[in-house]
C-alpha positions in Angstrom: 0.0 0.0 0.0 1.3 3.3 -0.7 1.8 6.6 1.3 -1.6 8.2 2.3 -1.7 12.4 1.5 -1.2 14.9 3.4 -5.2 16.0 4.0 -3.3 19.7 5.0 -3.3 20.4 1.3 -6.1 21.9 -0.3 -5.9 19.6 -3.2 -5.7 16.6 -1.0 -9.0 18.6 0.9 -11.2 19.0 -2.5 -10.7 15.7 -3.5 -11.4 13.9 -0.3 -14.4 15.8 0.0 -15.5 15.1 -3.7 -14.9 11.5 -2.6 -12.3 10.8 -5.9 -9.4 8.8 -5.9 -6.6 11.0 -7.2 -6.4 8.6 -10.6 -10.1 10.3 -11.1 -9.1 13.6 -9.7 -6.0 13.6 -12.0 -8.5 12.8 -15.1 -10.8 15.9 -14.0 -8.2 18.3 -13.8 -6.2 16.9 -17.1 -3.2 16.2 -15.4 -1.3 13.0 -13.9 -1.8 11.0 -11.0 1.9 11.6 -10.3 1.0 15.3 -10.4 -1.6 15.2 -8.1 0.1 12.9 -5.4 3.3 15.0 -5.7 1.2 18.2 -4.4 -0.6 16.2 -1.8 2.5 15.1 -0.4 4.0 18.7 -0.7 7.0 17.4 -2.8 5.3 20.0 -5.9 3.5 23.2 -5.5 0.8 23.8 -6.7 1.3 26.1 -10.1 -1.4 29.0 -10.8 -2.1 27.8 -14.0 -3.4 24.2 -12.1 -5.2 26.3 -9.7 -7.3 27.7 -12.2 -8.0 24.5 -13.9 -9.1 22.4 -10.1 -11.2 26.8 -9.2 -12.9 25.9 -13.1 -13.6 22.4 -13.0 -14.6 22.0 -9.1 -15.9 25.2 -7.9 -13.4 25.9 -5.6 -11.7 29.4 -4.4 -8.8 29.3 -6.6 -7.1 31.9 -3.7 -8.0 28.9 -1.1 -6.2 26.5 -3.1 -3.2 28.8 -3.4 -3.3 29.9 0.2 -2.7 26.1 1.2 -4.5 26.8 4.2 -7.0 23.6 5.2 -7.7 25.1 8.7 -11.2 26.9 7.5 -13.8 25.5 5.5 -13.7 25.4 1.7 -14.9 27.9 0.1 -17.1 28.2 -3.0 -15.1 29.7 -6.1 -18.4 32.4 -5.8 -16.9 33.9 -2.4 -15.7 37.1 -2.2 -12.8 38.9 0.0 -16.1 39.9 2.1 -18.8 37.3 1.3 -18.4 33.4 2.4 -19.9 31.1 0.3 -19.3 27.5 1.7 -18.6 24.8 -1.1 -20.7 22.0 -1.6 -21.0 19.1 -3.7 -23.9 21.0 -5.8 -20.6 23.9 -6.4 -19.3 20.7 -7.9 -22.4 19.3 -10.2 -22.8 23.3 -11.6 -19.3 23.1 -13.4 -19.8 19.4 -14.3 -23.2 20.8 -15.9 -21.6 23.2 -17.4 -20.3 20.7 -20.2 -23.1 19.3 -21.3 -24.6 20.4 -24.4 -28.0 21.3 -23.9 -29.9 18.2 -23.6 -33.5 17.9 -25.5 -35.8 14.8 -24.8 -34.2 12.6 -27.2 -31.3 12.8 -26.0 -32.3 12.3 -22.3 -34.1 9.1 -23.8 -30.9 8.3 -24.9 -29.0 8.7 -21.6 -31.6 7.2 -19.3 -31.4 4.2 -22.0 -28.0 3.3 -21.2 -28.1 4.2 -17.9 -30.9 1.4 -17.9 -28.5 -0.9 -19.5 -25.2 -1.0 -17.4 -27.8 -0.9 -14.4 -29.2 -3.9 -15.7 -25.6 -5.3 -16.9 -24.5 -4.7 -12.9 -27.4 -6.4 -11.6 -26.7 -9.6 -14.2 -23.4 -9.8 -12.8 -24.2 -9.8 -8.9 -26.3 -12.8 -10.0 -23.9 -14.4 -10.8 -22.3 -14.1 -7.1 -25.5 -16.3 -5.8 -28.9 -14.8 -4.5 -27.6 -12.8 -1.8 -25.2 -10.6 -4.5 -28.3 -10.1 -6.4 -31.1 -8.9 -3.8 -28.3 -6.8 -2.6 -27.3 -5.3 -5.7 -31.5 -4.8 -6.4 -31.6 -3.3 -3.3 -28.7 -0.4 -3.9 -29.9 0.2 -7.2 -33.4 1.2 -5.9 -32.8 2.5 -2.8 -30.3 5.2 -5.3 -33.2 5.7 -7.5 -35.6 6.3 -5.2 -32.9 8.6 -3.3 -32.1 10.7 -7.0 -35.7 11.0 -8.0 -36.3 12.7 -4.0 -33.3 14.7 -4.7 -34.4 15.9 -8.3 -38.1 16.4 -7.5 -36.8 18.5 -4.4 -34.8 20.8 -6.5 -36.7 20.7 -9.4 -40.4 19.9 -9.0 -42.0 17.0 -10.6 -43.7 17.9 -14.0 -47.4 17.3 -14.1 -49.3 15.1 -16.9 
């Protein structure tokens, strides 16, 4: 097993609290893994241009990142000098949205049909692990669903027929 980071680096901070390994962080941000374990452990500091990139593609104070100081709560690439805005996971989803194309019904169709399909492809594979492996992988899968649709109908309303 390798070294853990250093969770006193900002970096280390935003990803642990996007809940990404740093192979998936390093994706995000369009660098290495090397790149992003190498800041976490303090052996590379963090550049402004990679700042900018983690502030554009997270939603984080790119001057938080810079300051390398973990002691206060992260805040929201939206605060000010004198406004807080505490980051959140929904800081997060806003710049992930932001890359999507705008999406008509087709295309929803579309991405709810393979959605339905490597659901369905999970679920086929748990039974193959016995009974058990499947009523537990029925279980997550609605429990999520149910969970999303709550989620979605409590930001967004439920549209009526």
């Amino acid at each position: 097993m390798g070294r853990r980071p250093n969770n006193d680096h900002p970096v280390a901070a935003v990803r642990s609290y996007l809940n990404l390994r740093q192979k998936d962080f390093a994706e995000l941000i369009s660098c290495s893994s090397a790149t992003v374990q190498s800041i976490e452990l303090g052996r590379l500091s963090l550049s402004l241009k990679l700042a900018a990139r983690i502030s554009d593609r997270t939603g984080v104070s790119m001057s938080w990142l810079m300051s390398g100081d973990v002691s206060k709560p992260i805040p929201a690439a939206a605060s000010t000098e004198y406004h807080f805005v505490e980051y959140t996971k929904e800081h997060f989803d806003l710049c992930q949205s932001r890359k999507m194309q705008n999406v008509d019904e087709k295309q929803i169709e579309v991405i709810l049909k393979l959605s339905m399909n490597d659901l369905k492809a999970l679920w086929q594979s748990a039974t193959q692990n016995g009974s058990e492996a499947s009523r537990m992988c029925a279980y997550q899968i609605s429990n999520t669903l149910i969970g999303l649709k709550d989620d979605l109908q409590k930001k967004f309303g439920m549209a009526s027929d």
